[in-house]
C-alpha positions as CSV (number, residue, x, y, z in Angstrom):
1,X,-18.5,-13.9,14.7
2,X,-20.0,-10.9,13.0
3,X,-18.5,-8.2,11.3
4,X,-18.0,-5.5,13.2
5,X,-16.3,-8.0,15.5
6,X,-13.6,-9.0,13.4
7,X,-12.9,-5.2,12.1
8,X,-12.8,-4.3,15.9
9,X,-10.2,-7.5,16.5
10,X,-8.3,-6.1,13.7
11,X,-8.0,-2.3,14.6
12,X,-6.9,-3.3,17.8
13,X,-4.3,-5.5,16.7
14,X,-2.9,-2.6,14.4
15,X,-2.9,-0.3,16.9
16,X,-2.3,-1.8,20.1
17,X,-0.3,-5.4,19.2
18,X,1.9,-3.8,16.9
19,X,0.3,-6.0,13.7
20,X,0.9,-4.5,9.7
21,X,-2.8,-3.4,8.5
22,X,-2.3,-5.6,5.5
23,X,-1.3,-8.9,7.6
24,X,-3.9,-8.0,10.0
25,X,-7.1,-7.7,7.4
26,X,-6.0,-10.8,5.2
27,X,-5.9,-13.3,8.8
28,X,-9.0,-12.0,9.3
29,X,-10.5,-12.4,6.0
30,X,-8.9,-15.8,6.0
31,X,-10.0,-17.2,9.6
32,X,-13.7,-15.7,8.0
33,X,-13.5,-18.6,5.5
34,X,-11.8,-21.0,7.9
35,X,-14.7,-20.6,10.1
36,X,-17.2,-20.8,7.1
37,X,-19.2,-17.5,8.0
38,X,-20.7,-15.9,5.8
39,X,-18.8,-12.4,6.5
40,X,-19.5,-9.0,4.4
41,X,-15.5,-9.3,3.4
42,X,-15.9,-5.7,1.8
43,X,-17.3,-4.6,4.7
44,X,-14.7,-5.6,6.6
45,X,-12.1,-4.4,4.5
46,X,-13.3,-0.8,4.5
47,X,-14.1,-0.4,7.9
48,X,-10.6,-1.3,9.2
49,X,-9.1,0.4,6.6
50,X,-11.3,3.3,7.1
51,X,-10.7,3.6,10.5
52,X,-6.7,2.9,10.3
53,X,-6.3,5.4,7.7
54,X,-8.2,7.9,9.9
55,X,-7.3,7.4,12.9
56,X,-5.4,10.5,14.1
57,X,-8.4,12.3,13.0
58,X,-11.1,10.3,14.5
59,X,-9.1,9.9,17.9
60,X,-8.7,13.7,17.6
61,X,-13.0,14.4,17.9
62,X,-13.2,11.5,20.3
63,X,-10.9,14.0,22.1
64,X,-12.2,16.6,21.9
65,X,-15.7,15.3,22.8
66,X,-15.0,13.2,25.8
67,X,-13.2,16.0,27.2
68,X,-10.2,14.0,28.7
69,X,-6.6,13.0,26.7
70,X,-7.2,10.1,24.9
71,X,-4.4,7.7,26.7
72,X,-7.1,8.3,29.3
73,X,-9.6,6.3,27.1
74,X,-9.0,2.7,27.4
75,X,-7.6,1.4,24.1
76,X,-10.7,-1.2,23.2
77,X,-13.2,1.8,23.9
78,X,-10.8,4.4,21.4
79,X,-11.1,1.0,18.3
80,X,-14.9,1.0,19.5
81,X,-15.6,4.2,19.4
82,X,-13.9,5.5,15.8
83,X,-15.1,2.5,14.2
84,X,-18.3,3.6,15.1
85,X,-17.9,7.3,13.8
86,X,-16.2,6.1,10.7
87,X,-19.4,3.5,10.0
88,X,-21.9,6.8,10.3
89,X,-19.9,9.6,8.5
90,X,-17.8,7.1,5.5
91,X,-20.3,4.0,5.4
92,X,-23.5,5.2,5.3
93,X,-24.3,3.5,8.4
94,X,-27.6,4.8,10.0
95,X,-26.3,6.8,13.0
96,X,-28.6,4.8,15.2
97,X,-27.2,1.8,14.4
98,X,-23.8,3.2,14.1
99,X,-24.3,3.7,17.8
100,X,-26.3,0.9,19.0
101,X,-23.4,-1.7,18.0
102,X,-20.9,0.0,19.0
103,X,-22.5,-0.3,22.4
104,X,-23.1,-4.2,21.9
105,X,-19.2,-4.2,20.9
106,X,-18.5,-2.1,24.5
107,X,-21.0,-4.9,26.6
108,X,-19.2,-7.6,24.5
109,X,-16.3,-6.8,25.8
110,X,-16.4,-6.9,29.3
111,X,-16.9,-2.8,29.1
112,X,-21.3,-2.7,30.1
113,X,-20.2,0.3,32.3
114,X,-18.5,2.4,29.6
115,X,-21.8,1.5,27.7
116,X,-23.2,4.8,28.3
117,X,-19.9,6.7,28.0
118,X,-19.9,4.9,24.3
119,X,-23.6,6.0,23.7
120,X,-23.0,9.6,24.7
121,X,-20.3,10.4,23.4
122,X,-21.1,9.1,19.5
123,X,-24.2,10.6,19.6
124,X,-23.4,13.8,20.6
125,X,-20.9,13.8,18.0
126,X,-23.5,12.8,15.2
127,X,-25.6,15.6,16.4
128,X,-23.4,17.9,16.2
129,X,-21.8,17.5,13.4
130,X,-25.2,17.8,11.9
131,X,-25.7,21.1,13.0
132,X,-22.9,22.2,10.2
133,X,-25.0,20.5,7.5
134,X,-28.0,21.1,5.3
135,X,-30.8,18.9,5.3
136,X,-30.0,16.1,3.4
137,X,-26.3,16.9,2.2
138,X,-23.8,14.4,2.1
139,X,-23.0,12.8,5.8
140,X,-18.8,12.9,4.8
141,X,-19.3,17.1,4.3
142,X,-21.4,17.4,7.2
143,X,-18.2,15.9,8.8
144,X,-15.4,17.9,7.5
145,X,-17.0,21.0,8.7
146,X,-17.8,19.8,11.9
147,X,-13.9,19.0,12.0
148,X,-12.8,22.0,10.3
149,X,-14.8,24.0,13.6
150,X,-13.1,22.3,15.9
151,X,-9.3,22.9,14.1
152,X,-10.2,26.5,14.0
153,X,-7.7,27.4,16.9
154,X,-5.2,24.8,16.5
155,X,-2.0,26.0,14.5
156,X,-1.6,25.1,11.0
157,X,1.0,21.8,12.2
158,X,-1.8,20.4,13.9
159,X,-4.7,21.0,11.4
160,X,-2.3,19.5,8.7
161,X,-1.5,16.5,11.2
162,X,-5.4,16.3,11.9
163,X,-6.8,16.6,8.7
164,X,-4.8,14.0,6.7
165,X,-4.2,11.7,9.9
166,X,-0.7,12.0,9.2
167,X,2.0,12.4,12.9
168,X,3.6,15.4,12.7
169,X,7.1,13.9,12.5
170,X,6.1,12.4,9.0
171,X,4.1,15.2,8.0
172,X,7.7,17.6,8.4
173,X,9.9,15.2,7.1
174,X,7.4,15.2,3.6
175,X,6.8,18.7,3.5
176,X,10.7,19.0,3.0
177,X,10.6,16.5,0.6
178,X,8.2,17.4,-1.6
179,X,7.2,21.4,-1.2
180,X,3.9,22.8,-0.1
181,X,2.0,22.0,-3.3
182,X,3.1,18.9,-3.6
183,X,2.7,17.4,-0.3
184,X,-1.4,18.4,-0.3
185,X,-1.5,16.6,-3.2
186,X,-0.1,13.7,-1.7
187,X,-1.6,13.5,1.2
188,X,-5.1,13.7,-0.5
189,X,-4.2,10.5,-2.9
190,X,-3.5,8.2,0.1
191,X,-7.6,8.5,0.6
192,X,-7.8,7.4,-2.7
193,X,-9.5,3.9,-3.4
194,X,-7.2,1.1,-4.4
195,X,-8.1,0.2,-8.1
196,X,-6.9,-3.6,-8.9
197,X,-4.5,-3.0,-12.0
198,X,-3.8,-6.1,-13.8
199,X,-0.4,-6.0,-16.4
200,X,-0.8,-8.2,-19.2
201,X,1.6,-10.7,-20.2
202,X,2.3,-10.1,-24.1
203,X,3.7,-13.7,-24.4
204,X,0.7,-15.6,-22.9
205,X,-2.5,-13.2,-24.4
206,X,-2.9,-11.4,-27.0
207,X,-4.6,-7.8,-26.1
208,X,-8.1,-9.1,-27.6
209,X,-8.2,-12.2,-26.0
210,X,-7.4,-10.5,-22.9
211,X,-9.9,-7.9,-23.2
212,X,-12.4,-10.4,-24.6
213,X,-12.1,-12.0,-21.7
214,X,-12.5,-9.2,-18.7
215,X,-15.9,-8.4,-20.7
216,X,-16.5,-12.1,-20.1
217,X,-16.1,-12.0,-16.6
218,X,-18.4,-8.4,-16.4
219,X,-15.4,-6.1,-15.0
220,X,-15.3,-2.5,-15.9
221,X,-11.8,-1.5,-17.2
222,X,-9.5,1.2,-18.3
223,X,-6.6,0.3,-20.9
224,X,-4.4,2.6,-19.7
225,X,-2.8,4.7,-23.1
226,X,0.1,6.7,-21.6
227,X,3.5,5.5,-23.0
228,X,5.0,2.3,-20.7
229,X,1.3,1.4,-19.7
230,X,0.0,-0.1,-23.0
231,X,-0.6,-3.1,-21.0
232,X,-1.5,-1.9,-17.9
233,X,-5.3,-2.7,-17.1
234,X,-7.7,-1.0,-14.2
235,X,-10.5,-2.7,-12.9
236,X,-13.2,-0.7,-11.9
237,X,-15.1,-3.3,-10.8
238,X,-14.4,-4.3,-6.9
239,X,-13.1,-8.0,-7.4
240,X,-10.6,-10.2,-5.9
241,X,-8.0,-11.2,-8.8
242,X,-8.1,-14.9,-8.1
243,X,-11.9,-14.8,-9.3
244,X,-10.8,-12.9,-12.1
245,X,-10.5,-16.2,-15.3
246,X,-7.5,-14.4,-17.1
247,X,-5.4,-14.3,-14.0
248,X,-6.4,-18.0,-13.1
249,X,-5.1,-18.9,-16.7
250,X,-1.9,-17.2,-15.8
251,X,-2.3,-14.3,-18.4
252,X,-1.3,-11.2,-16.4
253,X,-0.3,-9.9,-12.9
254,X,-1.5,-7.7,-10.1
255,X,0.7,-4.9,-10.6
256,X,0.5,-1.4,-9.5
257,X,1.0,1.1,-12.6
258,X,4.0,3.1,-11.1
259,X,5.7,-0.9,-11.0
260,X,4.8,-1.4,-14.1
261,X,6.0,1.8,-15.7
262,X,9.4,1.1,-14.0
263,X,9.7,-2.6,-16.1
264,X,9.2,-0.7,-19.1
265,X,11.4,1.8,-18.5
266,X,14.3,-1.1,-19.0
267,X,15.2,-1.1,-22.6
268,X,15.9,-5.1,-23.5
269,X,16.8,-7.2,-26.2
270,X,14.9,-10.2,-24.6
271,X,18.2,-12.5,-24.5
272,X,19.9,-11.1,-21.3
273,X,20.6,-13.0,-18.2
274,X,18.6,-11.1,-15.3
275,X,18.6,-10.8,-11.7
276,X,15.5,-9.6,-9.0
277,X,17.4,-9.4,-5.8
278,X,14.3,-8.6,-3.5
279,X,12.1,-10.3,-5.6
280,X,9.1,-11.3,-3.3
281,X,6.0,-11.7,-4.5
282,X,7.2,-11.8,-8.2
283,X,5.4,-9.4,-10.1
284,X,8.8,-7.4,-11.5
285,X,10.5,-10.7,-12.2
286,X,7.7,-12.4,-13.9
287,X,7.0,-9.2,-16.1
288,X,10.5,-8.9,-17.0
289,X,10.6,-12.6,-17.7
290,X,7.9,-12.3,-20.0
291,X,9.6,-9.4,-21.8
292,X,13.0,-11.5,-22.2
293,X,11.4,-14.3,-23.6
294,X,14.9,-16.0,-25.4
295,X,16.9,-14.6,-21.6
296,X,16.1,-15.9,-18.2
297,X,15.8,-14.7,-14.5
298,X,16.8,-15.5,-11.6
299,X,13.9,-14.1,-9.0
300,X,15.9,-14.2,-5.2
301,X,14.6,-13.3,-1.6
302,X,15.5,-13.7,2.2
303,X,13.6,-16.2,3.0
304,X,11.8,-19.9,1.8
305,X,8.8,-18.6,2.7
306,X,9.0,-15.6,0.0
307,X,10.5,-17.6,-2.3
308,X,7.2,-19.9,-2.4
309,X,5.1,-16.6,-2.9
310,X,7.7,-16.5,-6.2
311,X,7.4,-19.9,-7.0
312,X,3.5,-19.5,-7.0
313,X,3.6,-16.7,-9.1
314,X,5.8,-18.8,-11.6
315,X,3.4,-22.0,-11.4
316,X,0.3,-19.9,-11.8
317,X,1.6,-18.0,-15.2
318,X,3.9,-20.9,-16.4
319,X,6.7,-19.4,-17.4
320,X,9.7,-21.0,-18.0
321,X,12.3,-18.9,-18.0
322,X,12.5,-18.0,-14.4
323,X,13.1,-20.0,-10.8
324,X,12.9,-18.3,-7.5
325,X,15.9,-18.8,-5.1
326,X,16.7,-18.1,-1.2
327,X,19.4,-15.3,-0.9
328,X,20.0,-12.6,1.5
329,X,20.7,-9.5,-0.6
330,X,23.2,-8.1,2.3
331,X,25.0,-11.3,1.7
332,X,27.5,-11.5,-1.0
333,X,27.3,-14.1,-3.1
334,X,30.3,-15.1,-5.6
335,X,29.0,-17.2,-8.2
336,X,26.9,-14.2,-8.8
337,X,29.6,-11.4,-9.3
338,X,29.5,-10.0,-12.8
339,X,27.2,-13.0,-14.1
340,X,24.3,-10.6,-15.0
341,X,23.0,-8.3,-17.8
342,X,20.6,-7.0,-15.7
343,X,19.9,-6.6,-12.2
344,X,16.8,-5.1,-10.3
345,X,17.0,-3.5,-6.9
346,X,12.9,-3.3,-5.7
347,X,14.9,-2.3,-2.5
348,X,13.1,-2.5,1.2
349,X,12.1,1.5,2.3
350,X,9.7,3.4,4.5
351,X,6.8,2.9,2.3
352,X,5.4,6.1,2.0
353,X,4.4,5.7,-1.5
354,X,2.2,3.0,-0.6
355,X,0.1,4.4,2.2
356,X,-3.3,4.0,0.5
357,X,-3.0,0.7,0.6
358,X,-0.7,-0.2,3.9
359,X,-2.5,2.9,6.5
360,X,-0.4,1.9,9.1
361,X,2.7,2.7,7.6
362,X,1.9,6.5,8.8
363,X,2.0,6.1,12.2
364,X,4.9,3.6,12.3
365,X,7.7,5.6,10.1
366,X,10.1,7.8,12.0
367,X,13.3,10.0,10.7
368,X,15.6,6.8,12.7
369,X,13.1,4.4,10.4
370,X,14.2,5.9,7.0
371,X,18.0,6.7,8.3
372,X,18.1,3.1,8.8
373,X,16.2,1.7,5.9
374,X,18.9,3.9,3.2
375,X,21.8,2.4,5.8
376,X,20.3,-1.1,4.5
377,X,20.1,-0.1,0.8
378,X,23.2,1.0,0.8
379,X,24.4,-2.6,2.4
380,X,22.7,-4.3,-0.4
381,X,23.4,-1.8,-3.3
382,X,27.4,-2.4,-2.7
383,X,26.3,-6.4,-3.0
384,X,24.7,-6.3,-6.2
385,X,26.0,-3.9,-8.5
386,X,28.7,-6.3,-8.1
387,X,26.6,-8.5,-10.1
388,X,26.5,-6.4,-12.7
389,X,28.0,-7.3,-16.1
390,X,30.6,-4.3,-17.8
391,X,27.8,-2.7,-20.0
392,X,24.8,-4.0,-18.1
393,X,22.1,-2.3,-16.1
394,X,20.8,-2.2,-12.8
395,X,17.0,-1.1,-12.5
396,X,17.3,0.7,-8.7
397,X,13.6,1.3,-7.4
398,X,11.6,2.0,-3.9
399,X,7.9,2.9,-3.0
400,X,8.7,6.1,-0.8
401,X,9.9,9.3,-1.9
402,X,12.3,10.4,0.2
403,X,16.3,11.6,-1.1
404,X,17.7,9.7,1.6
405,X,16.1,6.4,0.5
406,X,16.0,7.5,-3.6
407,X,18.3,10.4,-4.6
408,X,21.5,9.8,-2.3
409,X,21.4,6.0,-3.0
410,X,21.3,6.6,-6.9
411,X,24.1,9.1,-6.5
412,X,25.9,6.0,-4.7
413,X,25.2,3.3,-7.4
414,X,26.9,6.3,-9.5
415,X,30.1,6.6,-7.3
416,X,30.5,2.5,-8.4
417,X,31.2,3.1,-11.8
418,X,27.9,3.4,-13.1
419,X,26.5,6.2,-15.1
420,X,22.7,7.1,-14.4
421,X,20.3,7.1,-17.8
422,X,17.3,8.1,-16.7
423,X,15.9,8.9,-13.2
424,X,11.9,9.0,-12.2
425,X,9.9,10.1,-9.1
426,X,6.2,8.9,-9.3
427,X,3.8,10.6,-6.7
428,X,0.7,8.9,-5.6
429,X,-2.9,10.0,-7.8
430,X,-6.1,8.3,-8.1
431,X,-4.5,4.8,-9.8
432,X,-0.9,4.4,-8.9
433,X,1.2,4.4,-6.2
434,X,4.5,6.8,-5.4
435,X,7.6,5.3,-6.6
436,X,11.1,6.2,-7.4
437,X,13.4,4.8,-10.0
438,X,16.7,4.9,-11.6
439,X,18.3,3.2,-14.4
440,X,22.0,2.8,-14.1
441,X,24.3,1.1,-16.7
442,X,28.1,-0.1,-15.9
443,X,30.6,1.4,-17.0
């Protein structure tokens, strides 16, 4: 199977069987080594992510150019045909060829007859869009102001909608969270390339030995230098972190700097007794276990099968002074009622901080969705800052950025008896995700 096969398999199954991008791409990558092909993984990778993240754009000009609604475009030919825009304008994919496999793809499929339809319609959009370029410019410009012509009598809702790919639902319900100036900002950063950040652990590496050992392995790296990232790494160089030697030897963690600068934001003696109630895949817990060193966490989630992406986490590092354990943070449990010094709350939200790395989450976040999501919050807040010692602190974090999920919740924790030391909203830029987090300590 080649790839444009499995990226076309994938972008239908985000878009049509109701599959998570990230799921999606990783079965496929997965299956790829199953099978034993020899797959172009990156190529993969970006051309389903490229063409999730665009979608709403690139369905937009298929539109447009077809001349007919697009639920009157049969959902295989809409995955065939933006994946086959996307490859031309953001891949550098010669148009021709951009177009003659999409065809193949359309024939493949049982579709021969919209074979033409296919053909047409791509390469009148390539030649067109063109016409609004200079003579060797930049394919990706030659694009936006093909777009921007065709915006030019659509209200300012629609271009916003169009331009970032973003439903117009979402797109009002972040413009009144974070103000006009804020929200372009935003909504430019979820383009942004994902940059692996790896946190090292102080108690398993020294900084030159980890340093030492990423020129060793030929990555290009930033130390990042701003106050609560000391030990934050990002690699510059595209690599998966399982080929990276100090993450085999257990000496850091994938971590996204806005996680990391949320750790560090917990002062600590490094003897307390901590909890992670939604702890899956481990990265807080395991940073905060290396920070404790003489204390010990307990790292908890929903199910066995998260608990085992803990429990690998654990093994791979070696630490020894955390365990993983199956609990249901909406379920009260006694033993656990005022037993801890500290308790983290990496609560489940909407998402929207993560975007740039989870695409679908635009299209599948409503105002019911986040309504819902702080209802659950709430659920599990009045669980666990029962666990919290008199005097102890609860670390109360999400990756989306809106008050009802962030603001209003931290004002609850407050209503418990809990006085707030220092509250953070993160906002997505070229490294690190949004985030939100509060620091509350019992009263």
């Amino acid at each position: 199977m080649d790839e444009r096969e499995r990226a076309y398999r994938a972008v239908y199954k985000i878009f049509f069987e109701n599959g998570l991008s990230h799921e999606v791409l990783r079965e496929s990558l997965d299956e790829s080594d199953r099978n034993r092909e020899k797959a172009n993984k990156a190529f993969i990778s970006r051309l389903v992510n490229g063409t999730t993240e665009r979608w709403l754009t690139l369905t937009y000009l298929i539109e447009k150019q077809a001349g007919r609604p697009i639920t009157k475009i049969k959902p295989a030919i809409r995955v065939i045909l933006a994946m086959g825009i996307y490859q031309a304008f953001f891949m550098n994919v010669p148009e021709s060829a951009a177009a003659n496999e999409s065809v193949k793809l359309a024939k493949n499929h049982s579709f021969g007859g919209l074979a033409g339809f296919v053909n047409g319609v791509l390469r009148n959009i390539f030649r067109l869009a063109a016409s609004f370029g200079q003579a060797g410019e930049n394919k990706e410009k030659c694009f936006e102001a093909f777009l921007e012509n065709k915006l030019e009598n659509e209200e300012e809702d629609k271009k916003l909608s169009v331009r970032f790919s973003i439903p117009g639902e979402l797109a009002g319900i972040m413009r009144n969270e974070l103000g006009k100036e804020a929200l372009q900002k935003t909504l430019e950063g979820f383009f942004k390339e994902n940059s692996l950040c790896l946190y090292r652990l102080g108690s398993k590496c020294s900084e030159e030995e980890f340093e030492e050992s990423l020129v060793k392995d030929k990555l290009s790296f930033i130390k990042k230098e701003e106050t609560g990232l000391e030990k934050a790494y990002i690699i510059k160089t595209a690599v998966n972190p399982t080929s990276v030697e100090c993450f085999r030897r257990g000496c850091c963690i994938v971590q996204n700097p806005s996680s990391v600068k949320a750790c560090e934001l917990l002062e600590v003696r490094g003897d307390e007794k901590a909890l992670d109630v939604c702890a899956a895949p481990g990265g807080k817990a395991v940073h905060l276990a290396d920070r404790l060193k003489e204390g010990f966490v307990t790292a908890c989630d929903v199910s066995d099968k998260k608990c085992l992406k803990i429990e690998e986490n654990i093994k791979r590092t070696g630490l020894k002074n955390i365990a993983a354990r199956t609990e249901d943070a909406t379920v009260f449990v006694p033993e656990f009622k005022e037993a801890f010094d500290i308790v983290i709350a990496d609560l489940p939200c909407s998402g929207l901080g993560v975007i740039s790395s989870k695409p679908d989450i635009r299209y599948k976040t409503s105002a019911d969705d986040i309504k819902i999501l702080a209802g659950i919050q709430k659920k599990i807040l009045e669980n666990v800052t029962k666990y919290v010692k008199p005097g102890g602190l609860i670390s109360f974090s999400t990756c989306t950025f809106t008050k009802q999920e962030n603001e209003d919740n931290a004002e609850y924790i407050k209503s418990l008896g809990f006085a707030e030391l220092i509250r953070q909203r993160m906002l997505p830029d070229e490294d690190r995700d949004g985030f939100f987090v509060a620091i509350l300590k019992k009263q």
